[in-house]
Structures are given as C-alpha cells and as structure tokens.
GUSEDO-375659 format. One record per residue (C-alpha): residue number from 1; residue in three letters; x, y negated, z. Coordinates in nm, 4 decimals. Example, Ala and Ser with C-alpha at 12.3 -4.5 7.8 and 13.67 -1.06 7.14 Angstrom:
<tortis>
{torti 1 "ALA" {1.2300 0.4500 0.7800}}
{torti 2 "SER" {1.3670 0.1060 0.7140}}
</tortis>
This chain:
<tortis>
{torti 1 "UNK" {0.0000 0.0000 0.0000}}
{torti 2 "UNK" {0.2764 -0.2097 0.1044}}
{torti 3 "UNK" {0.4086 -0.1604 -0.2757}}
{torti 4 "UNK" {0.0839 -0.2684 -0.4391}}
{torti 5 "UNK" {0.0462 -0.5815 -0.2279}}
{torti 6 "UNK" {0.4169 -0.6526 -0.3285}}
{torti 7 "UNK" {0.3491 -0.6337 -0.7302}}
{torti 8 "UNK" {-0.0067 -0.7711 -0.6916}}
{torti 9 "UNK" {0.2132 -1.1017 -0.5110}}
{torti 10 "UNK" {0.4742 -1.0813 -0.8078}}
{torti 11 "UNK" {0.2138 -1.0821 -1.0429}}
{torti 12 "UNK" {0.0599 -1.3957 -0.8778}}
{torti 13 "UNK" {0.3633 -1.5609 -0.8934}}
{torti 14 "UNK" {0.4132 -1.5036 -1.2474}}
{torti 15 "UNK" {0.1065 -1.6416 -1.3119}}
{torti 16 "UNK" {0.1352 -1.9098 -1.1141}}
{torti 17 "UNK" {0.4762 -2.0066 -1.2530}}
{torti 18 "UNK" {0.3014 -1.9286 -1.6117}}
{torti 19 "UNK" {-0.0218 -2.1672 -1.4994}}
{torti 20 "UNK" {0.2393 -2.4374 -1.3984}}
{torti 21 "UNK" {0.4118 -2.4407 -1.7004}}
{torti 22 "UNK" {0.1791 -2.4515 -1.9547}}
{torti 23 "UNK" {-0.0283 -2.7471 -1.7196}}
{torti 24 "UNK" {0.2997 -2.9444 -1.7983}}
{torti 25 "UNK" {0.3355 -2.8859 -2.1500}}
{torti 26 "UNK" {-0.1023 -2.9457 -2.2280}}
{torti 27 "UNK" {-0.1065 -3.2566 -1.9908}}
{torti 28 "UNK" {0.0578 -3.5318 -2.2492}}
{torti 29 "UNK" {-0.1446 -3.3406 -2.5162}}
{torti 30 "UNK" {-0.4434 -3.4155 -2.3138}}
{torti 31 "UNK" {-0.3775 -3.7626 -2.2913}}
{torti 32 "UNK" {-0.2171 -3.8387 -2.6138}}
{torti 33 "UNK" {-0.6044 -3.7083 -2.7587}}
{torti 34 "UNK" {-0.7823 -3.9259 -2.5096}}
{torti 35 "UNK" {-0.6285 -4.1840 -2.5641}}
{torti 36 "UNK" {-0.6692 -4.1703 -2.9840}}
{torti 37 "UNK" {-0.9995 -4.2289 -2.9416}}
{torti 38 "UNK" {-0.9655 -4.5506 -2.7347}}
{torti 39 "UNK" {-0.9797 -4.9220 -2.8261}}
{torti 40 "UNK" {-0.7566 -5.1375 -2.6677}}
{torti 41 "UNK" {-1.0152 -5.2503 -2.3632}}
{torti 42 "UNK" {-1.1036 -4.8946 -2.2771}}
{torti 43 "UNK" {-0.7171 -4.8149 -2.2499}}
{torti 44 "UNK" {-0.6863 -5.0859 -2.0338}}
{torti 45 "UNK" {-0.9538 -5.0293 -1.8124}}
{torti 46 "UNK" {-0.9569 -4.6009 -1.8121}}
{torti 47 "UNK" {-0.6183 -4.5023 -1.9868}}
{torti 48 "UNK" {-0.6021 -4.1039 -1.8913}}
{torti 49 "UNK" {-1.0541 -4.0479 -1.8820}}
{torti 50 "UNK" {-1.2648 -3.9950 -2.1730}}
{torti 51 "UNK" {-1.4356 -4.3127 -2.2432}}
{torti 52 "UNK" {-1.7559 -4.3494 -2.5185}}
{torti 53 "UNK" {-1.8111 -4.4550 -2.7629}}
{torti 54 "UNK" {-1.5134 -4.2443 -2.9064}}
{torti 55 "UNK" {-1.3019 -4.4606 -3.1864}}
{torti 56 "UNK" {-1.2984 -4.1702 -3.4676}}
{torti 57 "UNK" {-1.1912 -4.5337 -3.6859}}
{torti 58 "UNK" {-0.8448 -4.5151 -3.5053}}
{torti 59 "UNK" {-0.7481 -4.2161 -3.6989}}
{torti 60 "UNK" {-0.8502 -4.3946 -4.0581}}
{torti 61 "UNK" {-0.6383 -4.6239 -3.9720}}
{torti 62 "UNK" {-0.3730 -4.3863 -3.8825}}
{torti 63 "UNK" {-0.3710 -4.1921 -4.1578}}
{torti 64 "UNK" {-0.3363 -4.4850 -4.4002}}
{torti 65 "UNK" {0.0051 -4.5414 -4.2721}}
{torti 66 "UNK" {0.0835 -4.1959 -4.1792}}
{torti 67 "UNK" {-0.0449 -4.0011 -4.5028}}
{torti 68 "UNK" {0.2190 -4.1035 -4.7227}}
{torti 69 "UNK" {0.4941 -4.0052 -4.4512}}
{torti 70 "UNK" {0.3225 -3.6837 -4.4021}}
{torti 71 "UNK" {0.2982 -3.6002 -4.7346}}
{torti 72 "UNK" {0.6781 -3.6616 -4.7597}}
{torti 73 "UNK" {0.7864 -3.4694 -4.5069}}
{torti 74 "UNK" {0.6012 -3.1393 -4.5825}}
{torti 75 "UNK" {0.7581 -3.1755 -4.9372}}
{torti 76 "UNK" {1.1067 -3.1217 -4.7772}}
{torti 77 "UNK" {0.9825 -2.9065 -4.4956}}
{torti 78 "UNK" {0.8418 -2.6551 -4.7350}}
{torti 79 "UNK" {1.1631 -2.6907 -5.0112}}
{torti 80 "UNK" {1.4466 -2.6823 -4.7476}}
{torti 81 "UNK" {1.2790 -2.4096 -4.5596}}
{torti 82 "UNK" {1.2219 -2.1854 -4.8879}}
{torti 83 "UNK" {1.5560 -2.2146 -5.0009}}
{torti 84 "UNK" {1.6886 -2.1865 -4.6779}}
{torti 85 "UNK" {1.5512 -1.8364 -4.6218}}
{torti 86 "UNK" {1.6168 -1.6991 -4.9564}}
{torti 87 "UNK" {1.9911 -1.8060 -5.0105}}
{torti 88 "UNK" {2.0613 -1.7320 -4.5683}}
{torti 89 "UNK" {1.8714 -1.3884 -4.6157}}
{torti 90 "UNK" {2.0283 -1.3428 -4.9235}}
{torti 91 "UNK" {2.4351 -1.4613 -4.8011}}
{torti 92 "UNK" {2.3198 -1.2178 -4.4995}}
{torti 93 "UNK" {2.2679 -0.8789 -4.6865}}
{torti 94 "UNK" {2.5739 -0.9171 -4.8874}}
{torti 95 "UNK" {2.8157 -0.9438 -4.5361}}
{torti 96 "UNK" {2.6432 -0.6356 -4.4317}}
{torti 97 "UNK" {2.5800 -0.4144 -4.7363}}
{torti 98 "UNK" {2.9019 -0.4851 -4.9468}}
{torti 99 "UNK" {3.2483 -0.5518 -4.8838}}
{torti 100 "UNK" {3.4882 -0.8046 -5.0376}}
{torti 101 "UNK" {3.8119 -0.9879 -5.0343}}
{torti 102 "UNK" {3.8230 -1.2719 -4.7439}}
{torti 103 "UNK" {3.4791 -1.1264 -4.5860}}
{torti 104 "UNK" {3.6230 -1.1405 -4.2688}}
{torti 105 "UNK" {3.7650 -1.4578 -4.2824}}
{torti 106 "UNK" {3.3985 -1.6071 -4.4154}}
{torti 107 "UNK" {3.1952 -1.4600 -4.1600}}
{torti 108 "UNK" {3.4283 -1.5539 -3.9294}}
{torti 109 "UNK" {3.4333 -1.9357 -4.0127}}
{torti 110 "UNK" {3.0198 -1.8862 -4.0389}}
{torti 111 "UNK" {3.0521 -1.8106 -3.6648}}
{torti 112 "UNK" {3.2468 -2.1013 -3.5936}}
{torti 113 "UNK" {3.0391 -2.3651 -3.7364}}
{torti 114 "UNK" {2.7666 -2.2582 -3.4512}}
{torti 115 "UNK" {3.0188 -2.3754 -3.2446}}
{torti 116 "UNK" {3.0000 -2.7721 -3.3625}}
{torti 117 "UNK" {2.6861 -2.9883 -3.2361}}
{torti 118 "UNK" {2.5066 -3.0807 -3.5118}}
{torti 119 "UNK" {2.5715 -3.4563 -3.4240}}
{torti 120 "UNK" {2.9494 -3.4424 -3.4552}}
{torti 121 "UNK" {2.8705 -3.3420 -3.8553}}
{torti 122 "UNK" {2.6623 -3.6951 -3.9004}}
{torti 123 "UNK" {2.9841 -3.9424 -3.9813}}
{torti 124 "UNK" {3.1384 -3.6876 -4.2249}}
{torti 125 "UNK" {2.8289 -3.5491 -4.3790}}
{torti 126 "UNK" {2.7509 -3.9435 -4.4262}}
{torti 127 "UNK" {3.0218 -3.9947 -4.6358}}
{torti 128 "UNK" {3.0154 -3.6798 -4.8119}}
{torti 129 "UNK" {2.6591 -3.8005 -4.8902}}
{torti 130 "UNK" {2.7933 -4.1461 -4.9932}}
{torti 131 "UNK" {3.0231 -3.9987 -5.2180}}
{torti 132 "UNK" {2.8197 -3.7742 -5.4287}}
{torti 133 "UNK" {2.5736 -4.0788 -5.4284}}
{torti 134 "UNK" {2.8856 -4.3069 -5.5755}}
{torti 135 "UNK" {2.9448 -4.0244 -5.8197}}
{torti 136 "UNK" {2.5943 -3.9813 -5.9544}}
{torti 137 "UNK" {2.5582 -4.3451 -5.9730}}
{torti 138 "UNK" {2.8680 -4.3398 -6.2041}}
{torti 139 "UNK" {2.7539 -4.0741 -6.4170}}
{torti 140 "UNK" {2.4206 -4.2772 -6.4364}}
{torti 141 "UNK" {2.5958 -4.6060 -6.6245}}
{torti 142 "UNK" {2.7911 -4.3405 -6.8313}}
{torti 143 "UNK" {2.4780 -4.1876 -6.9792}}
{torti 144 "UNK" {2.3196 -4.5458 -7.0001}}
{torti 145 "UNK" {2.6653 -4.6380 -7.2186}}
{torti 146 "UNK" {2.6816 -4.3135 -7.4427}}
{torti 147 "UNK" {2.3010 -4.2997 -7.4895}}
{torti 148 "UNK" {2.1345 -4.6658 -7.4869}}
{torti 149 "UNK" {1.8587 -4.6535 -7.7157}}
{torti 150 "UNK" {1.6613 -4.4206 -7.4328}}
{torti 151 "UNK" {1.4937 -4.4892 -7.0640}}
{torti 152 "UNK" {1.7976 -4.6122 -6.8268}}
{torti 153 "UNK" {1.9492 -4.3074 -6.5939}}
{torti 154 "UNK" {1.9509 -4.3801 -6.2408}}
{torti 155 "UNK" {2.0617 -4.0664 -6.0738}}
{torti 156 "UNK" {2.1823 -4.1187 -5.7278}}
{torti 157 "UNK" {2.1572 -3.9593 -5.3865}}
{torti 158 "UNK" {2.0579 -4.2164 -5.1216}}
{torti 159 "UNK" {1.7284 -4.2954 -5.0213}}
{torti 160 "UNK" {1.5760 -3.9514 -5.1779}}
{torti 161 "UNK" {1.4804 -3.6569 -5.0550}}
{torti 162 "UNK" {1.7213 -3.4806 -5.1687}}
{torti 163 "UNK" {1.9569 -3.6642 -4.9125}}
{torti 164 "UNK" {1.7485 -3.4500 -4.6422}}
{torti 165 "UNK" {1.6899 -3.1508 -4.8319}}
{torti 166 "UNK" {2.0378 -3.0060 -4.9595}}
{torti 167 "UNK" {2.2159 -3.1006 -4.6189}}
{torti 168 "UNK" {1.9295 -2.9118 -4.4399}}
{torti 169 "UNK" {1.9760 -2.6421 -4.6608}}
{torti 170 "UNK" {2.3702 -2.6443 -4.6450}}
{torti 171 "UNK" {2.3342 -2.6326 -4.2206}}
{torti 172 "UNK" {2.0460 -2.4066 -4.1920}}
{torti 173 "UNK" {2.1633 -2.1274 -4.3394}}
{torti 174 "UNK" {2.4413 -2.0562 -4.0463}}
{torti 175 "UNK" {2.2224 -1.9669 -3.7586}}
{torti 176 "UNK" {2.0130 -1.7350 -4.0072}}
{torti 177 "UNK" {2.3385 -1.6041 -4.2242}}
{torti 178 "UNK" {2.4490 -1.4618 -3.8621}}
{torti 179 "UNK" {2.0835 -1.3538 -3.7357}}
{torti 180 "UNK" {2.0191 -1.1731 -4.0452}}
{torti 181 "UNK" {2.3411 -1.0207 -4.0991}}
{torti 182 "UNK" {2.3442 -0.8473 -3.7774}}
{torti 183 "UNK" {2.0282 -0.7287 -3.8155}}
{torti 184 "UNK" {2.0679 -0.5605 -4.1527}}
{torti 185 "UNK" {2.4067 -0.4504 -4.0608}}
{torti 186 "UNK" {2.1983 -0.1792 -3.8085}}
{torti 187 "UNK" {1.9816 -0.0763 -4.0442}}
{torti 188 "UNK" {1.9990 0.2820 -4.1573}}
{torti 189 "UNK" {2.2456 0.2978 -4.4399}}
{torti 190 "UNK" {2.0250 0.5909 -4.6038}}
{torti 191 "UNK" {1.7265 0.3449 -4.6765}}
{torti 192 "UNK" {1.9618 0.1346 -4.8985}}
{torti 193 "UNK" {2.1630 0.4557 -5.0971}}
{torti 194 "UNK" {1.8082 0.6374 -5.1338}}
{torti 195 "UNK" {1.6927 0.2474 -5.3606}}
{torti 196 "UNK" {2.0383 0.2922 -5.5385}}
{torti 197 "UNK" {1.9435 0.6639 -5.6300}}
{torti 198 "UNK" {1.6364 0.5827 -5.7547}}
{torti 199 "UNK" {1.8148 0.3443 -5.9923}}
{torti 200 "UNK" {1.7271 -0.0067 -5.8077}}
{torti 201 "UNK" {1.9756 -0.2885 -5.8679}}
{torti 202 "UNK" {2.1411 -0.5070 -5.5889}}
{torti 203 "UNK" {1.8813 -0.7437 -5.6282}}
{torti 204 "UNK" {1.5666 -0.5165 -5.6479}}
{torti 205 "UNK" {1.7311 -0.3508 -5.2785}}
{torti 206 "UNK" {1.7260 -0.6964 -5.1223}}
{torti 207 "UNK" {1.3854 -0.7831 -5.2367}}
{torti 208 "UNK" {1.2132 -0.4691 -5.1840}}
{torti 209 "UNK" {1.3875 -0.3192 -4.9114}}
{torti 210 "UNK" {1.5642 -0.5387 -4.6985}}
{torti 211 "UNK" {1.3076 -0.8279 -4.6864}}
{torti 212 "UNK" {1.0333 -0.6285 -4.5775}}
{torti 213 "UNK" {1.2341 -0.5105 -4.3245}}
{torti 214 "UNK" {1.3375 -0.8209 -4.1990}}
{torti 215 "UNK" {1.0177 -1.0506 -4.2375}}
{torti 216 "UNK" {0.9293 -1.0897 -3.8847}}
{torti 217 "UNK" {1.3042 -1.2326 -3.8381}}
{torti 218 "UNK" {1.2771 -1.4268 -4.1377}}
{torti 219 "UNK" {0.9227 -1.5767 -4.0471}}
{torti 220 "UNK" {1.0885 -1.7289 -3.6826}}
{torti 221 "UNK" {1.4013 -1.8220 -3.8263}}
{torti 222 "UNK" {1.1685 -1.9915 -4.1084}}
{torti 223 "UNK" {0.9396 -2.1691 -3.7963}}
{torti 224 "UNK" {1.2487 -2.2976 -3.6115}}
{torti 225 "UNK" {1.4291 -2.4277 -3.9402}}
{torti 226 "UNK" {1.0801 -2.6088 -4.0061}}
{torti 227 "UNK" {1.0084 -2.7545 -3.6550}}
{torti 228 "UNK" {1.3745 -2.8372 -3.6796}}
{torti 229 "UNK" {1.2899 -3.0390 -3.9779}}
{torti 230 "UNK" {0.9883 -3.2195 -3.9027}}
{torti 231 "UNK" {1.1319 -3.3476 -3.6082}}
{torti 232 "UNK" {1.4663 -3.4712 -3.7237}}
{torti 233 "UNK" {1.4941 -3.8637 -3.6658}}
{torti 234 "UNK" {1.8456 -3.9558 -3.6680}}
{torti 235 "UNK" {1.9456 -3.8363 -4.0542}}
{torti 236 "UNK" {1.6814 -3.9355 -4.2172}}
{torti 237 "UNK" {1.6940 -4.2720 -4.0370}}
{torti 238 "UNK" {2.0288 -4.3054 -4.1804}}
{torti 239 "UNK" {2.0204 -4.1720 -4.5657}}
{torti 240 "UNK" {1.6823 -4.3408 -4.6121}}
{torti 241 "UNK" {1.4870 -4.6818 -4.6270}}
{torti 242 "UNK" {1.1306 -4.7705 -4.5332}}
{torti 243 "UNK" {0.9742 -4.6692 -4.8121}}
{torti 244 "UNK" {1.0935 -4.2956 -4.8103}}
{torti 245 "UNK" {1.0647 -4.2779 -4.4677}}
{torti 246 "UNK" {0.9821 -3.9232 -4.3147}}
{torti 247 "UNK" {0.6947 -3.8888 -4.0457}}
{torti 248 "UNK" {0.9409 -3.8253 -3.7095}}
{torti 249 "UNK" {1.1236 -4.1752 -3.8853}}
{torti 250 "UNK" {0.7934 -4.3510 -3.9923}}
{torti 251 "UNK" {0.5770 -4.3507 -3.6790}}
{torti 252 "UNK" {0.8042 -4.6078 -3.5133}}
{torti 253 "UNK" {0.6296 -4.8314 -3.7030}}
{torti 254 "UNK" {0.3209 -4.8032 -3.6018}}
{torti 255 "UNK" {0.4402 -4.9902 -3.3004}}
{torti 256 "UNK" {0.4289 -5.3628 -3.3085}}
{torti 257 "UNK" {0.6848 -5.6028 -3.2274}}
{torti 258 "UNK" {0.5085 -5.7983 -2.9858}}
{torti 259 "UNK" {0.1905 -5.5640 -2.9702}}
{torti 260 "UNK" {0.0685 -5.2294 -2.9605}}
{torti 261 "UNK" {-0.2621 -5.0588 -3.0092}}
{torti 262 "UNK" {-0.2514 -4.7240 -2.8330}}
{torti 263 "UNK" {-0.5086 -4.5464 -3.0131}}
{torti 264 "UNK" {-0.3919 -4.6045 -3.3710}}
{torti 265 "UNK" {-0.0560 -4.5118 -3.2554}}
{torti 266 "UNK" {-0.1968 -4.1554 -3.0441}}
{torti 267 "UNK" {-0.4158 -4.0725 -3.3509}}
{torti 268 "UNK" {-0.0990 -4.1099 -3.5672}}
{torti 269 "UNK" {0.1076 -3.8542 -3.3282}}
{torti 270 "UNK" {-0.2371 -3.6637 -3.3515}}
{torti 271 "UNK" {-0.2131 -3.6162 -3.7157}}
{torti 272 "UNK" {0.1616 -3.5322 -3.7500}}
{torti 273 "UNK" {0.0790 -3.2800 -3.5126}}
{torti 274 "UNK" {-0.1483 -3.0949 -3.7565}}
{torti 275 "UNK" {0.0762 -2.9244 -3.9913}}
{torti 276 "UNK" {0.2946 -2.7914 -3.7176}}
{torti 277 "UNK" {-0.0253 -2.6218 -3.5137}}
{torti 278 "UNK" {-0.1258 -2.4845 -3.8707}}
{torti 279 "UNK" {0.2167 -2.3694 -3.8990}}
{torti 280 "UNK" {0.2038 -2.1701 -3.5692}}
{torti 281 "UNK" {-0.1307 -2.0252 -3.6235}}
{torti 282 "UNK" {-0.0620 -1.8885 -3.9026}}
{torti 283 "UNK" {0.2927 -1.7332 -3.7991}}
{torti 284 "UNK" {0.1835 -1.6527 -3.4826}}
{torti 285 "UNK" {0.1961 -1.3096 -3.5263}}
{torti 286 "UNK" {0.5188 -1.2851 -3.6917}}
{torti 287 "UNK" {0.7060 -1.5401 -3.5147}}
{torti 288 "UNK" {0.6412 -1.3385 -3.1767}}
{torti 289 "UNK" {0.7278 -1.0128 -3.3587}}
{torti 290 "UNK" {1.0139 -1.1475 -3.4665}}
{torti 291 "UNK" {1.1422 -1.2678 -3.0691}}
{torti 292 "UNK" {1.0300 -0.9506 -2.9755}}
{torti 293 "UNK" {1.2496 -0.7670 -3.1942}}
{torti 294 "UNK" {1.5813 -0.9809 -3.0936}}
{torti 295 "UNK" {1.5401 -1.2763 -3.3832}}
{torti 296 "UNK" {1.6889 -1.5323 -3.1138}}
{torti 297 "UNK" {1.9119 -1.3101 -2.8665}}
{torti 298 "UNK" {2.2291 -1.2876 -3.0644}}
</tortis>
C-alpha cells in the first residue's frame, strides 16, 4: 500500500509540474487574444478580462500590414525548408551508405560547425553576402553592355529573398546532415543490398527506401528548421529593407513612435501565429514520432 500511495504522489507531482508548465506557456497566449480584441479605452480600463463589444476590426487592420509580410515569409519558410531536407537527407545517406576519399575529414568538419553559435557566422556570412551581391551586380551592367537593345538586368543579392533563403539552406543542413546520418548509418544494411538486387539505382534507394524510413526524423528536423525560420529577426533585419521585410522583422512596425494601439498590434502577433499552429497540427503526429524515436538526442 505504502508503494501505491508513493506512485499515486509521483504521479501527482508530475502532473502538477506538467499543470504548472503549460499554465505558464497558455497565460501570455491568453492575454495576447484578449487583448486583440480591445480598443484602446477597454485596455486601459480592463487590460487582462474579456471586455464586449469584441473589436474583430483590429485584426482587418492587422492583416493589411501583416499580409504582405506573411505572405513573404512562408515563401522562404516553405523553399528553405524543402531544399533543406532533400539536399541534408540526401548529403546524410551518402556518409552512411558509401564511402569516399576525405569522408572522414567532411563529416568531421560537419561536426564542428555545430560547435560555432550561429551569431558568430553573421559578420562573415555578411560579407560573403555582400560579395556575391557586388558580383551579380557586375555581371548585371555586363549583360546590359553586351546585350542593350533588351529589358535592363539587375541581378543582385541584397534585399531579396534569396539573401534568407540560400544562407538558411547552407546552415540548416548541419544539424540534419548529422541527425540523419546516424540514423541511416543503423539501419539494416540488407534493406539497402536487397533495392540494389532488384536493380534500383542510388537514387531510387534513397527515395524509396531510406526516406520512408526516416520521415518521422525528417518531419521534426523539417518543424524545427521552419520555426527556426519564421522566427529569425536579426538576418533578415540586416540583408533586407522595409519593403521585403519578413513577419518576425515587420511587426516592429506596427508599433508607433510615440503611440501604440494594443489590439492592432496583439491581432498582428495573432495572425503570424497561424501558420505555425497549422504547422504543428498537421505534424503533430510525426514530429512526436520522430522525438520519440531519438530525432533530437544525438
């Protein structure tokens, strides 16, 4: 009996600890929803209560400046994260299906960029950035020399998405390179030979064998790389201007100089919020399967 009243008292405390936890993380939520729906007097008089009439107008409002941010920043959400996964999963089962000269060495150095904070890479991969962008730019007034009777060339780097998208792409594939690799490393060796039997080619193995195998994995390392994204505020505060502003980058602006209306601004967290929840729900599943099976306890 003793026993049983010990567990049943563990238990509590887990879900106490549990209960605790997840009262911290819903209690902003709670009030950054209340407060949407306020005008500036009910905020002032009953700031963390619901208050009627509810303003549903603060979230017009808010998605007239936030739309065009949103809509930017799923665009290189969804291409960073897509080419992400397929050139990490794909750099991952050839370190631990086929062998080659230096593969040490690579995987190696792969494990050692985990090692550097991302924010120790923003001053050199600045200038990198700057000098691809001074190289395209020069290539743009050589085309506009050699070929002037057509529409001007202006290719650059700079102030376009592509100044978020091939860096992420470039940095996220570490974390998932080593992930990956280890997993498909313990994978039974038979599984691969009995695809090269039946006459599949390198290719046809990694699509059809190894990614299936791997797609709970590949589905949290795809979540993280995308929360990773959407949240980012320091690059793209740096590589771009105003008007190709990201979301995280954007919704600064919402804020006044001298004055702010909190609903506006709560409705415009509100709705960058969105995609991410839809996100979730629809890896749920996956994403836990993929914890579950080790995905994030290298």
């Amino acid at each position: 009996m003793a026993a049983i009243r010990g567990n049943r008292a563990t238990e509590a405390a887990k879900l106490g600890a549990l209960g605790a936890a997840a009262l911290f993380v819903f209690v902003p939520v709670y009030f950054m929803l209340v407060i949407s729906f306020k005008d500036m007097v009910q905020f002032t008089n009953a700031p963390y209560t619901p208050t009627w009439p509810l303003h549903f107008g603060n979230y017009a409002r808010a998605w007239e400046y936030v739309g065009p941010y949103i809509g930017r920043t799923i665009f290189v959400v969804i291409t960073a994260t897509v080419l992400t996964t397929f050139l990490g999963s794909l750099c991952a089962f050839t370190f631990a299906q086929y062998r080659f000269a230096g593969q040490r060495f690579a995987f190696t150095y792969i494990i050692l960029l985990m090692m550097i904070p991302g924010i120790l890479n923003l001053i050199p991969l600045y200038v990198l950035v700057t000098q691809i962008d001074g190289l395209l730019r020069s290539l743009s007034a050589l085309a506009n020399r050699v070929a002037p009777g057509v529409d001007p060339f202006d290719f650059r780097l700079l102030n376009t998405l592509w100044a978020l998208i091939l860096p992420a792409v470039a940095g996220g594939q570490v974390m998932m390179v080593f992930v990956l690799r280890q997993f498909f490393a313990t994978q039974p060796s038979a599984l691969f030979e009995a695809a090269r039997i039946d006459g599949a080619s390198r290719f046809q193995i990694y699509r059809h064998v190894a990614l299936p195998l791997a797609k709970p994995i590949i589905a949290t390392m795809a979540v993280i790389n995308a929360v990773t994204l959407w949240n980012d505020y320091v690059w793209p505060l740096v590589v771009l201007q105003r008007d190709n502003y990201t979301v995280s980058v954007g919704l600064r602006y919402l804020e006044g100089q001298n004055y702010v209306e909190y609903g506006p601004l709560m409705a415009g967290y509100t709705l960058a919020a969105i995609p991410l929840i839809i996100l979730f729900l629809f890896s749920m599943r996956l994403f836990i399967e993929g914890i579950s099976t080790g995905a994030i306890k290298m």
